[in-house]
PASEBA-1860 file (N, C-alpha, C; in nm, 3 decimals):
! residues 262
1> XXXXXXXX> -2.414/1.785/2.434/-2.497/1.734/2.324/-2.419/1.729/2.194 ~ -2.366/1.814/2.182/-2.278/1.823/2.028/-2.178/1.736/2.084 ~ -2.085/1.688/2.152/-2.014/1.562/2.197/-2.101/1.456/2.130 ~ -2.179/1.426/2.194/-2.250/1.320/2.181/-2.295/1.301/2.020 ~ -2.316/1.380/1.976/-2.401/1.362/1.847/-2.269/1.351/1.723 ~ -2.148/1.448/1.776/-1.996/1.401/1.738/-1.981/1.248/1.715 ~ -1.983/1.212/1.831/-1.966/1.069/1.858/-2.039/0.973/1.821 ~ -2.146/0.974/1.778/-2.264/0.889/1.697/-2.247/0.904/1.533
9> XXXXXXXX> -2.182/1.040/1.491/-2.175/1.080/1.335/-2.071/0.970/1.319 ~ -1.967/1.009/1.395/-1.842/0.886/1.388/-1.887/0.741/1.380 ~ -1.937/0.671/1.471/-1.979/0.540/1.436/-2.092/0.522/1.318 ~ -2.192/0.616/1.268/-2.222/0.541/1.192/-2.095/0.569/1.044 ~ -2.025/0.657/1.055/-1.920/0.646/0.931/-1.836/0.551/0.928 ~ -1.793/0.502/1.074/-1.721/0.388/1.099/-1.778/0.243/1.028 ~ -1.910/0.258/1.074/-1.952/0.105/1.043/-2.039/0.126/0.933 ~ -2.029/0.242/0.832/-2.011/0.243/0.670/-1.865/0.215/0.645
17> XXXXXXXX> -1.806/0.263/0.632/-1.641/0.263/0.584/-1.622/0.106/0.599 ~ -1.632/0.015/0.681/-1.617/-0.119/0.722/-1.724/-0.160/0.642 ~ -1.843/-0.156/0.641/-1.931/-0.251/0.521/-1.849/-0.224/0.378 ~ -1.818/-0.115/0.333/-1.728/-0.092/0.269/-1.616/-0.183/0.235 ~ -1.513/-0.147/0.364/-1.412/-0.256/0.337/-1.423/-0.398/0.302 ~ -1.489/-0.452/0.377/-1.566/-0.574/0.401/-1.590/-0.649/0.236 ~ -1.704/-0.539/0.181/-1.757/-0.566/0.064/-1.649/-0.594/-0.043 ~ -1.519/-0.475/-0.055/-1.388/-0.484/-0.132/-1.312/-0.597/-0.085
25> XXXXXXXX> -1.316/-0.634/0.067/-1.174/-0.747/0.109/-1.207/-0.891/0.044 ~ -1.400/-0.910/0.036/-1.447/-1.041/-0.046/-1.426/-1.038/-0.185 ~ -1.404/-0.925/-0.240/-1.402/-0.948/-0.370/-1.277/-0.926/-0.428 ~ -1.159/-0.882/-0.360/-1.048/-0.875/-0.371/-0.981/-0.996/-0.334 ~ -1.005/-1.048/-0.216/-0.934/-1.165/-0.169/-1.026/-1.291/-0.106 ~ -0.965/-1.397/-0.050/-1.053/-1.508/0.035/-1.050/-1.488/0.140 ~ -1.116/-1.451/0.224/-1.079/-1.377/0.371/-1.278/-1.452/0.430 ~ -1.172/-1.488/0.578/-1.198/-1.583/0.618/-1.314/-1.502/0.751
33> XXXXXXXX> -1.425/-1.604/0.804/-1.443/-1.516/0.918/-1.407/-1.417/1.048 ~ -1.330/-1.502/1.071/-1.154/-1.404/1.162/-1.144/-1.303/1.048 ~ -1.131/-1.303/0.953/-1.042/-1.191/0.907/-1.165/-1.062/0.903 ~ -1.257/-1.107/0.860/-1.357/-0.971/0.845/-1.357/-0.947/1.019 ~ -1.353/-1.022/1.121/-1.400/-0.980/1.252/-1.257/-0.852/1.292 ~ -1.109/-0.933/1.218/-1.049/-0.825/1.269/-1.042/-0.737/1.152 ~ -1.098/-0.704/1.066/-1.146/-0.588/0.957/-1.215/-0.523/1.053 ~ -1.319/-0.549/1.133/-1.430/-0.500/1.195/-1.391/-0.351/1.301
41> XXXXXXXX> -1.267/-0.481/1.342/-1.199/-0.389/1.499/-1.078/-0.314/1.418 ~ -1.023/-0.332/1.345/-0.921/-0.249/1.224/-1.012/-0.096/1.233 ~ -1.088/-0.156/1.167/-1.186/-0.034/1.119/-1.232/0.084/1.225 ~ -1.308/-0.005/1.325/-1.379/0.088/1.425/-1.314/0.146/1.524 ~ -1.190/0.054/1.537/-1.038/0.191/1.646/-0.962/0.259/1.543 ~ -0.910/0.211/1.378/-0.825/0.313/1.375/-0.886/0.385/1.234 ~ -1.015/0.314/1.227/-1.037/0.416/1.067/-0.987/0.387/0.955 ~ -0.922/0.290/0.900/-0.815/0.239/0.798/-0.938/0.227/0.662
49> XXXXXXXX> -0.876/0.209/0.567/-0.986/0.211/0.432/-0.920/0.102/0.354 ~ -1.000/-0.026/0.293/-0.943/-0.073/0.214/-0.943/-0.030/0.063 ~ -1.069/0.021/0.055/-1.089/0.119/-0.073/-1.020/0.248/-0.083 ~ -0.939/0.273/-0.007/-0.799/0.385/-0.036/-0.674/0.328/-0.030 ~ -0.701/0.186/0.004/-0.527/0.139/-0.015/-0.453/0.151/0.119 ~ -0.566/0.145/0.214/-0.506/0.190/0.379/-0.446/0.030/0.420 ~ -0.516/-0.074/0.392/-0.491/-0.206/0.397/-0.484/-0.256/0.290 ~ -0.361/-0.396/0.347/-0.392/-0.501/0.207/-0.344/-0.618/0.317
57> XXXXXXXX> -0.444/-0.720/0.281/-0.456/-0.864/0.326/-0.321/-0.957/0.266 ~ -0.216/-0.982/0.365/-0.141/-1.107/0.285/-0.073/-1.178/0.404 ~ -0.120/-1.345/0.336/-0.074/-1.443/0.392/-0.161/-1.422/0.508 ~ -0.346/-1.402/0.488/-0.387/-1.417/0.571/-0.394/-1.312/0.711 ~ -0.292/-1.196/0.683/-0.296/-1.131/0.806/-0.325/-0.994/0.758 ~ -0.330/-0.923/0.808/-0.405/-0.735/0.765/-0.253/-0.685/0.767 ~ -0.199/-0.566/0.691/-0.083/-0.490/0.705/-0.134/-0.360/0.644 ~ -0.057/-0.283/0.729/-0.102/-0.108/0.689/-0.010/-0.086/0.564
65> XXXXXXXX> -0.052/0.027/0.495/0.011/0.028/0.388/0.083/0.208/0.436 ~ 0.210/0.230/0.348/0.241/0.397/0.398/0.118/0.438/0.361 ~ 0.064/0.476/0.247/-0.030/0.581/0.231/-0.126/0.547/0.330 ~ -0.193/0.506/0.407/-0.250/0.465/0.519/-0.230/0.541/0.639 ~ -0.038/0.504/0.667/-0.052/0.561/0.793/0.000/0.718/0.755 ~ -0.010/0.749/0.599/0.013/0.887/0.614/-0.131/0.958/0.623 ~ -0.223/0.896/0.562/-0.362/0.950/0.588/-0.426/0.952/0.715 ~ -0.338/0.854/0.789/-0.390/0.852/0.914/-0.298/0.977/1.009
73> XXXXXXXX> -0.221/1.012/0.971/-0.120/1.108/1.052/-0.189/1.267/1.008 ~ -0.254/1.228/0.892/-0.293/1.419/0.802/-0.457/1.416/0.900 ~ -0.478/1.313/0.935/-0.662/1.266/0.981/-0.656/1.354/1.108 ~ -0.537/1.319/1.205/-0.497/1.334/1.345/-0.422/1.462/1.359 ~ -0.413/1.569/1.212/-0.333/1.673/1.284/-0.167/1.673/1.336 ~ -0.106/1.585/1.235/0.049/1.583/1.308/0.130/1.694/1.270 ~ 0.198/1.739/1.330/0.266/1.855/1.307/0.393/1.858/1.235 ~ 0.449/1.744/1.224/0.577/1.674/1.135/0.650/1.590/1.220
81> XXXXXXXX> 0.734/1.541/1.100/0.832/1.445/1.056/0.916/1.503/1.045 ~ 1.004/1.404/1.186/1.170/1.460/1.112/1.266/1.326/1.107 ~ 1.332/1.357/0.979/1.400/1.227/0.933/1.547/1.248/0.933 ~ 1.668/1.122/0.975/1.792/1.154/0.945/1.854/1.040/0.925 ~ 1.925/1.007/0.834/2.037/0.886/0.820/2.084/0.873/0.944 ~ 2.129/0.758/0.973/2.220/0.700/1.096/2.323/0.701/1.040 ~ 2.396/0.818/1.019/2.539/0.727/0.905/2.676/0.694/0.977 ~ 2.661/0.669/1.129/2.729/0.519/1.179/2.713/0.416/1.136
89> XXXXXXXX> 2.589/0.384/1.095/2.539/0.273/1.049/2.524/0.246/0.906 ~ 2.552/0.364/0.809/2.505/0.322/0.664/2.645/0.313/0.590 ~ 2.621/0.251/0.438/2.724/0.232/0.387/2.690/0.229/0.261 ~ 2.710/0.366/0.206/2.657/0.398/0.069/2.781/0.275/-0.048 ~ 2.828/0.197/-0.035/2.968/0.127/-0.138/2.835/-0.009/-0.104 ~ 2.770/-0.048/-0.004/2.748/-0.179/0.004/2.567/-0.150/0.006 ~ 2.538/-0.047/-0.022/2.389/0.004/-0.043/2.302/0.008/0.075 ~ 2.346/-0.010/0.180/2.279/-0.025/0.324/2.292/0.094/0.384
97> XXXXXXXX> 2.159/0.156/0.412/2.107/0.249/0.469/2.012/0.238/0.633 ~ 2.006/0.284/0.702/1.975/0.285/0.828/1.904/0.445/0.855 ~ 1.795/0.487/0.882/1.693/0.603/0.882/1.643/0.614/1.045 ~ 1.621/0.711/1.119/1.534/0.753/1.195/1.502/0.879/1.187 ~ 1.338/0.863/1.211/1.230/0.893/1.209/1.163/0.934/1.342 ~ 1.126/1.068/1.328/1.055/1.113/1.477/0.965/1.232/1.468 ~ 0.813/1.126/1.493/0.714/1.171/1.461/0.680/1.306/1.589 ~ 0.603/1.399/1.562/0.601/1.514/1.655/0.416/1.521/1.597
105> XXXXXXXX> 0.330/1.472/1.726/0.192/1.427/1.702/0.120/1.603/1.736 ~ 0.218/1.718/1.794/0.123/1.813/1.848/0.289/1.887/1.892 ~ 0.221/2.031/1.898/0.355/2.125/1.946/0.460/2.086/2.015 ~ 0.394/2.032/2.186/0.467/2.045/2.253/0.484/1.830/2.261 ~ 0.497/1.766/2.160/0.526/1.632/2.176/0.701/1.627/2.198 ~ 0.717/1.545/2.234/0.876/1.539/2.303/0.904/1.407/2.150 ~ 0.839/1.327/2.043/0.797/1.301/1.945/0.823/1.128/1.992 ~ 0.803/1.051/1.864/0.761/0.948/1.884/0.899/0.836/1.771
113> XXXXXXXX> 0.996/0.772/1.788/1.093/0.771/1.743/1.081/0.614/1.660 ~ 1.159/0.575/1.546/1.137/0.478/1.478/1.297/0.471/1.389 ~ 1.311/0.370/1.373/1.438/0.333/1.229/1.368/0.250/1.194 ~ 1.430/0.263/1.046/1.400/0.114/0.942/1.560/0.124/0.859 ~ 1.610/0.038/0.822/1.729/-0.014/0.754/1.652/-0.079/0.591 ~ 1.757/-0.074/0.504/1.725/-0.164/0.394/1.864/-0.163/0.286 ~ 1.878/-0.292/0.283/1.982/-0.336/0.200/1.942/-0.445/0.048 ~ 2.017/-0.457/-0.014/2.019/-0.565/-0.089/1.963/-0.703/-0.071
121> XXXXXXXX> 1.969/-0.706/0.033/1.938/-0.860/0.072/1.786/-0.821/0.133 ~ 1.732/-0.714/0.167/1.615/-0.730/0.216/1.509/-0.643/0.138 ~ 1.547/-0.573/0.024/1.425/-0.531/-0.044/1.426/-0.603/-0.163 ~ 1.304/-0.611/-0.229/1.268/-0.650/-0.386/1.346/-0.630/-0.481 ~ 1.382/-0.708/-0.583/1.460/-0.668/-0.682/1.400/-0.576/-0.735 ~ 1.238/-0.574/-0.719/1.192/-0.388/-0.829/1.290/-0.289/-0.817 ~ 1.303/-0.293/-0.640/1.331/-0.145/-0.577/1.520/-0.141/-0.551 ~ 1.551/-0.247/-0.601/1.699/-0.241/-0.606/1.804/-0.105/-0.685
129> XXXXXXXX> 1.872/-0.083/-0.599/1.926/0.066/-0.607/1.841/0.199/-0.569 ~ 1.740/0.149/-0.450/1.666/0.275/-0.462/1.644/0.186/-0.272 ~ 1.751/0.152/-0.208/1.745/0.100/-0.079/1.725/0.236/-0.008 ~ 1.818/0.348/0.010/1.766/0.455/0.119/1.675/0.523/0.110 ~ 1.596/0.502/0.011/1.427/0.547/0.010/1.354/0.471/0.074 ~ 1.376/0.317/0.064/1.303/0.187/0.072/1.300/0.198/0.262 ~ 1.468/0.232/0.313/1.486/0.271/0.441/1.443/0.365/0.536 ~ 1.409/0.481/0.428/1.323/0.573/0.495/1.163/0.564/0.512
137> XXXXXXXX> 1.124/0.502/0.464/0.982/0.474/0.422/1.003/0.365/0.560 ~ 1.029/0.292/0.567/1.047/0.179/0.670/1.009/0.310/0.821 ~ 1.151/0.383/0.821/1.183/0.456/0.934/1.049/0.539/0.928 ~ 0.999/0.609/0.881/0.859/0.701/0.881/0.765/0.592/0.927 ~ 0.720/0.476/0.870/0.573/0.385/0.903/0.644/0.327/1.078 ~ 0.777/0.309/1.112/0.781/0.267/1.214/0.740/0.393/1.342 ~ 0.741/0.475/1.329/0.719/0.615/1.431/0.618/0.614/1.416 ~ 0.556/0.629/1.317/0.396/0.678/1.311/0.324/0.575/1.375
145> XXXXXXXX> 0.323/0.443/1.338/0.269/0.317/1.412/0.294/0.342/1.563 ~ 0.397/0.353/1.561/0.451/0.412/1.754/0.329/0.517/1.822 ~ 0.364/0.624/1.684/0.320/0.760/1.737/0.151/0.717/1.791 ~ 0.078/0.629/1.740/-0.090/0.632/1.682/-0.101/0.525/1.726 ~ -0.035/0.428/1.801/-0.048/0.311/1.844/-0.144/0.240/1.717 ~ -0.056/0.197/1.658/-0.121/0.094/1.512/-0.001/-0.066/1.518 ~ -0.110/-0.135/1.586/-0.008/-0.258/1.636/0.010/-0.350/1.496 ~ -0.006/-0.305/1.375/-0.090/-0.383/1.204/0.134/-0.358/1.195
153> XXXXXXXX> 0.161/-0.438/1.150/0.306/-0.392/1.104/0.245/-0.364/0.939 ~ 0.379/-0.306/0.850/0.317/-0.221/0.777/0.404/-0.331/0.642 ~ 0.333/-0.321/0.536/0.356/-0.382/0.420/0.530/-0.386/0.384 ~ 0.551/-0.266/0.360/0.694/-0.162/0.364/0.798/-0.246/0.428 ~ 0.766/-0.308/0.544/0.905/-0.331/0.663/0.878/-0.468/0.614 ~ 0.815/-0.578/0.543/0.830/-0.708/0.481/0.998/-0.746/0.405 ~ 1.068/-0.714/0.429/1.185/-0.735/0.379/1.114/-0.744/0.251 ~ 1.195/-0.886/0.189/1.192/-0.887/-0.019/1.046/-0.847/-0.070
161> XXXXXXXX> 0.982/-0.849/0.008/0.812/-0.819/-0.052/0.776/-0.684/-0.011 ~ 0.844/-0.589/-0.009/0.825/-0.454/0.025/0.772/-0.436/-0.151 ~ 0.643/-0.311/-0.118/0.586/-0.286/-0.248/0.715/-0.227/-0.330 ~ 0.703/-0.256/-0.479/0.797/-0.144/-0.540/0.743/-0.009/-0.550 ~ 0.893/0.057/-0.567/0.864/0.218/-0.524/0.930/0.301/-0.644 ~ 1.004/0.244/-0.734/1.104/0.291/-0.860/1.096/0.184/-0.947 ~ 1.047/0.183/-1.067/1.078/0.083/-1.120/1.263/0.088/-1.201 ~ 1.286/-0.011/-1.301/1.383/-0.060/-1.300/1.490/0.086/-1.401
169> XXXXXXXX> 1.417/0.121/-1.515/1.405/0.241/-1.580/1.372/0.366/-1.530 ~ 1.429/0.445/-1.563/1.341/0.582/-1.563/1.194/0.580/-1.650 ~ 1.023/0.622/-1.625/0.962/0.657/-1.753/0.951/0.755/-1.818 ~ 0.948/0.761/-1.939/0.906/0.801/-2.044/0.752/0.911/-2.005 ~ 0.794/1.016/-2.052/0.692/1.142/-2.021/0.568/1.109/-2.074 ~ 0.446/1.099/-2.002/0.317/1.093/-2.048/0.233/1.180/-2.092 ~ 0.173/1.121/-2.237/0.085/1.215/-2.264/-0.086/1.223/-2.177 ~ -0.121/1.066/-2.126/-0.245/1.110/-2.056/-0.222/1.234/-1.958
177> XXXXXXXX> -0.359/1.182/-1.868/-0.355/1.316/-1.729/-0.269/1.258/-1.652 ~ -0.242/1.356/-1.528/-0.196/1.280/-1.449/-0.250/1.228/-1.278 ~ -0.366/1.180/-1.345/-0.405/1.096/-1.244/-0.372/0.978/-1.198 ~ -0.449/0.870/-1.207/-0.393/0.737/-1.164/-0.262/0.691/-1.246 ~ -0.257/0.718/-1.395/-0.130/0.662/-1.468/-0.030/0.751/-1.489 ~ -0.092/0.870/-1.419/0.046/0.982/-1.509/0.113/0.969/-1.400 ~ 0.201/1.012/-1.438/0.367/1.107/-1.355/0.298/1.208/-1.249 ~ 0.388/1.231/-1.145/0.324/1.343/-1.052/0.429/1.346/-0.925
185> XXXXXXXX> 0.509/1.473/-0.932/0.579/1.518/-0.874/0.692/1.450/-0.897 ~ 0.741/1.439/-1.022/0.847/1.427/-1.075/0.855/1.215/-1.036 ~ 0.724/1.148/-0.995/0.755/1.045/-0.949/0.715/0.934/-1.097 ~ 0.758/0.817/-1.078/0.735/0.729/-1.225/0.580/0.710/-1.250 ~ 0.535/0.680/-1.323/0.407/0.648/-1.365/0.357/0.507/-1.307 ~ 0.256/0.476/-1.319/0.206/0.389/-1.245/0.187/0.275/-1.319 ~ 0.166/0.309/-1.436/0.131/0.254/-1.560/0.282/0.187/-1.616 ~ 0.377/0.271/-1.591/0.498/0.195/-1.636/0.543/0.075/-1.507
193> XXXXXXXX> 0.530/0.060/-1.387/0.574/0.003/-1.285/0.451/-0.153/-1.326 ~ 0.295/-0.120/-1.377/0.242/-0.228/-1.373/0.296/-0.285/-1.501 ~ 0.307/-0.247/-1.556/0.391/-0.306/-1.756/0.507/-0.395/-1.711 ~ 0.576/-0.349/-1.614/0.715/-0.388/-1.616/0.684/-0.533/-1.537 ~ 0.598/-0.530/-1.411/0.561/-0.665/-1.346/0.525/-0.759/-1.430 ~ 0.426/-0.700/-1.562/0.369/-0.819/-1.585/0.465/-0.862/-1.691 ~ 0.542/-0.761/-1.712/0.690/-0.858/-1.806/0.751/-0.943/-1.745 ~ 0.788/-0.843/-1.635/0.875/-0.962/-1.528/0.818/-1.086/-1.492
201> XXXXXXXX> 0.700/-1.119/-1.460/0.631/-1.247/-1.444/0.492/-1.303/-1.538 ~ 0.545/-1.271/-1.644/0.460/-1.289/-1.786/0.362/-1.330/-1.730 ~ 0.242/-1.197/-1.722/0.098/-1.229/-1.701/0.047/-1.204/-1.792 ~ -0.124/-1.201/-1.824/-0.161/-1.187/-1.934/-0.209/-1.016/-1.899 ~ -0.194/-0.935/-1.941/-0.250/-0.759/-1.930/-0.390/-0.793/-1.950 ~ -0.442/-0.847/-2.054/-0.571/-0.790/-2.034/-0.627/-0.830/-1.888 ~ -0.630/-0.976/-1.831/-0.649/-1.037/-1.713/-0.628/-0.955/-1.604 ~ -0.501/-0.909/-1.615/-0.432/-0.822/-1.504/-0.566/-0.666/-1.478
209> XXXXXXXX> -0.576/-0.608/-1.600/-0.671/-0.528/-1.614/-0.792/-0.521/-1.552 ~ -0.879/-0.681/-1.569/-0.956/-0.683/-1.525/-0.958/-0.722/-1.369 ~ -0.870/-0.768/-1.331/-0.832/-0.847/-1.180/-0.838/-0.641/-1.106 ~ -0.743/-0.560/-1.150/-0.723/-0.450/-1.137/-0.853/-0.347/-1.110 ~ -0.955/-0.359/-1.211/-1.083/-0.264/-1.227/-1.189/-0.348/-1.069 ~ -1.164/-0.453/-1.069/-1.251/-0.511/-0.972/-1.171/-0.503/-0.839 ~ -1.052/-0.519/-0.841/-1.008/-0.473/-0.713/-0.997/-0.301/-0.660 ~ -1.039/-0.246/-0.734/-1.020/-0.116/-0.776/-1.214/-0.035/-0.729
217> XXXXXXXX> -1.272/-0.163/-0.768/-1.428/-0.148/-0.778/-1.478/-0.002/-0.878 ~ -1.384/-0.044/-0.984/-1.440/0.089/-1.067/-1.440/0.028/-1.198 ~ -1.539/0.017/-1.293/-1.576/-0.024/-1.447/-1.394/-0.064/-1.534 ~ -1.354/0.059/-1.514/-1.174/0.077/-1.611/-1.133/0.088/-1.498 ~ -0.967/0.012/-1.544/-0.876/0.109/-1.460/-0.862/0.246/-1.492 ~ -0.896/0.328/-1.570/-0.918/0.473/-1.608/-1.002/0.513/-1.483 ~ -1.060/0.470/-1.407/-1.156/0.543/-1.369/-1.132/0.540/-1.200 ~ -1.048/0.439/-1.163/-0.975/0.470/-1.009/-0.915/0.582/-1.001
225> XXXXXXXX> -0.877/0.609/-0.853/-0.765/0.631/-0.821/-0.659/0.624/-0.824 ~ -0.613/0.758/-0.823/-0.436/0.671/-0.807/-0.382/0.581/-0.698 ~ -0.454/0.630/-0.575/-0.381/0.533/-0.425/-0.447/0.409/-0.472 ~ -0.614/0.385/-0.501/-0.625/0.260/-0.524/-0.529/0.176/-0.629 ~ -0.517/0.283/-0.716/-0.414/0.194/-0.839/-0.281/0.167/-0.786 ~ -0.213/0.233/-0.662/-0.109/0.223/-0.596/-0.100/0.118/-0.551 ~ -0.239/0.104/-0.486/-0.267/-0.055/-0.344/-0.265/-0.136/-0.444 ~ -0.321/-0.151/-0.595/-0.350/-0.268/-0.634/-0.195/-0.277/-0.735
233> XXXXXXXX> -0.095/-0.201/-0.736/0.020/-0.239/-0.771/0.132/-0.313/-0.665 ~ 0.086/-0.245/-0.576/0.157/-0.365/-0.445/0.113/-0.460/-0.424 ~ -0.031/-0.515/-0.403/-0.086/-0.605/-0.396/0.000/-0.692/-0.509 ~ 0.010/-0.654/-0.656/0.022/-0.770/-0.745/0.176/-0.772/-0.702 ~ 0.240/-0.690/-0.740/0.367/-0.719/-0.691/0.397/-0.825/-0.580 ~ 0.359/-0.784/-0.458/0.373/-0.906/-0.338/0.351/-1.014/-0.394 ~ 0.212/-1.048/-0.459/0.174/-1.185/-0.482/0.236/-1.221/-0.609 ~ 0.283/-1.177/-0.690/0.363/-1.267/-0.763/0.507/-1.300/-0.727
241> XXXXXXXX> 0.542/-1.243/-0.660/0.669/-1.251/-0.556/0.689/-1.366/-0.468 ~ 0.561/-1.370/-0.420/0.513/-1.454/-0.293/0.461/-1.595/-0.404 ~ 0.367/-1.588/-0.466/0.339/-1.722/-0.509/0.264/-1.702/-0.634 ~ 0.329/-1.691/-0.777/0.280/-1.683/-0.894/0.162/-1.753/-0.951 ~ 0.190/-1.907/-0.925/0.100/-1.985/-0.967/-0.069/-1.919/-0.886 ~ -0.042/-1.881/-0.758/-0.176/-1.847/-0.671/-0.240/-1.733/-0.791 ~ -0.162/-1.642/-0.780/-0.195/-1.492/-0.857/-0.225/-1.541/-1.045 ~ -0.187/-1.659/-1.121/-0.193/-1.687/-1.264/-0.310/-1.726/-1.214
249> XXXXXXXX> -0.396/-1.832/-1.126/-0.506/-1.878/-1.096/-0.621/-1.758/-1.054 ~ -0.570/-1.674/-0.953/-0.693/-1.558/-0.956/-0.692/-1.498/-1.103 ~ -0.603/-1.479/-1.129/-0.616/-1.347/-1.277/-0.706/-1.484/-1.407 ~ -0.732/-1.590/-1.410/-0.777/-1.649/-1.475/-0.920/-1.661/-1.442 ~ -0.935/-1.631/-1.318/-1.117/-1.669/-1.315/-1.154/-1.482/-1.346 ~ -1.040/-1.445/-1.409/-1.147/-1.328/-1.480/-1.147/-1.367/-1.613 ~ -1.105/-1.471/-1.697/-1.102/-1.445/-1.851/-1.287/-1.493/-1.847 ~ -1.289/-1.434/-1.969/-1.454/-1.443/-1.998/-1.449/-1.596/-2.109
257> XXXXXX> -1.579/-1.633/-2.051/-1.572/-1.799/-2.113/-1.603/-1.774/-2.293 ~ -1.534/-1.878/-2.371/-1.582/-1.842/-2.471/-1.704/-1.922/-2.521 ~ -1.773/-1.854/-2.594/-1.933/-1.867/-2.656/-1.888/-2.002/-2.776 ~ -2.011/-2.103/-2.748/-1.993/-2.192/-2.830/-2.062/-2.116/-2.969 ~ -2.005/-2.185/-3.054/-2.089/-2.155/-3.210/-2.186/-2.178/-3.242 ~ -2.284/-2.181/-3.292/-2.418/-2.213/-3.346/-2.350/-2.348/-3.472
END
């Protein structure tokens, strides 16, 4: 009986979490009937959240994001990660790095094995000079996907459209908290990585702001999360990467119309 009643608590959280997603993937993106159907089955085998930044929709297809499949690895009880350069293969003079990764799902797992590589030619100019991070992150989402059978390839392993992970600077110490915009664990601010995009592809901030609070589904960006503020910094990143004019056209059907005069 407690099996059973286990197993019923689960689906109806399942098919909340998915009205959920569902509700965020329409108002975040154009997503098509196919796409909510495989939101549906996303949802109800592996649990993924779009309102934590577990998914993000591009070019039409679903991709896991790391924080995803790390929430999904802390969900399941994994016992660790073990990571090591291939350094047959790497070449710190030409910035190419090569990582494996071997996930260990329970004590006695014999573990679950993955590489990811990343060079110059295949990550973002954000994340340029910061390739054997970019490589390890690759090598971790490829094991874990292995480990958890998650057939979604993961945002990360997109060659040039891998989210940024460093911006171009070091930042500057913050006085807010450190929640969604501050610093935290010695890592850059969040707030400095979105400043720097919208320099790099002169958007308008306030627009960006508001495109941000609604993808975010919270009044301010003050008032998210940090992973959501994470997802919705990759998100913009990709898409202005991928196709500016698309992303200047969404961020415009937020400006507010102006009021004729009397």
């Amino acid at each position: 009986m407690i099996r059973k009643i286990s197993r019923v608590g689960t689906k109806d959280c399942r098919r909340l979490l998915f009205r959920q997603n569902a509700r965020l993937a329409r108002r975040s993106w154009e997503v098509s009937a196919s796409q909510i159907a495989n939101l549906k089955t996303i949802t109800s085998e592996i649990g993924l959240s779009v309102v934590s930044g577990d998914l993000i929709l591009l070019d039409g297809k679903w991709y896991v994001t790391h924080v995803g499949l790390i929430r999904l690895a802390y969900r399941q009880h994994c016992v660790g990660i073990r990571i090591r350069p291939v350094r047959e293969f790497c070449d710190a003079t030409a910035h190419h790095w090569v990582f494996e990764a071997t996930v260990y799902k329970h004590r006695c797992s014999k573990g679950f094995v993955g590489h990811g590589d990343a060079d110059p030619s295949n990550v973002s100019p954000l994340v340029r000079g910061a390739e054997m991070r970019v490589a390890e992150t690759r090598a971790v989402n490829r094991a874990l996907r292995k480990a958890y059978g998650i057939g979604l390839c993961s945002v990360e392993e997109l060659g040039s459209f891998s989210a940024p992970q460093k911006p171009l600077a070091a930042a500057p110490a913050s006085n807010g908290h450190a929640g969604s915009n501050g610093a935290r664990n010695g890592q850059p601010r969040l707030r400095d990585r979105l400043c720097l995009l919208i320099r790099q592809h002169n958007l308008d901030p306030a627009l960006v702001k508001a495109y941000a609070a609604d993808f975010c589904g919270t009044e301010t960006l003050k008032e998210a999360s940090r992973d959501l503020v994470e997802s919705f910094v990759t998100q913009l990143a990709v898409s202005a990467e991928k196709d500016r004019e698309a992303l200047v056209c969404k961020l415009n059907s937020y400006a507010q119309p102006v009021e004729a005069k009397p």
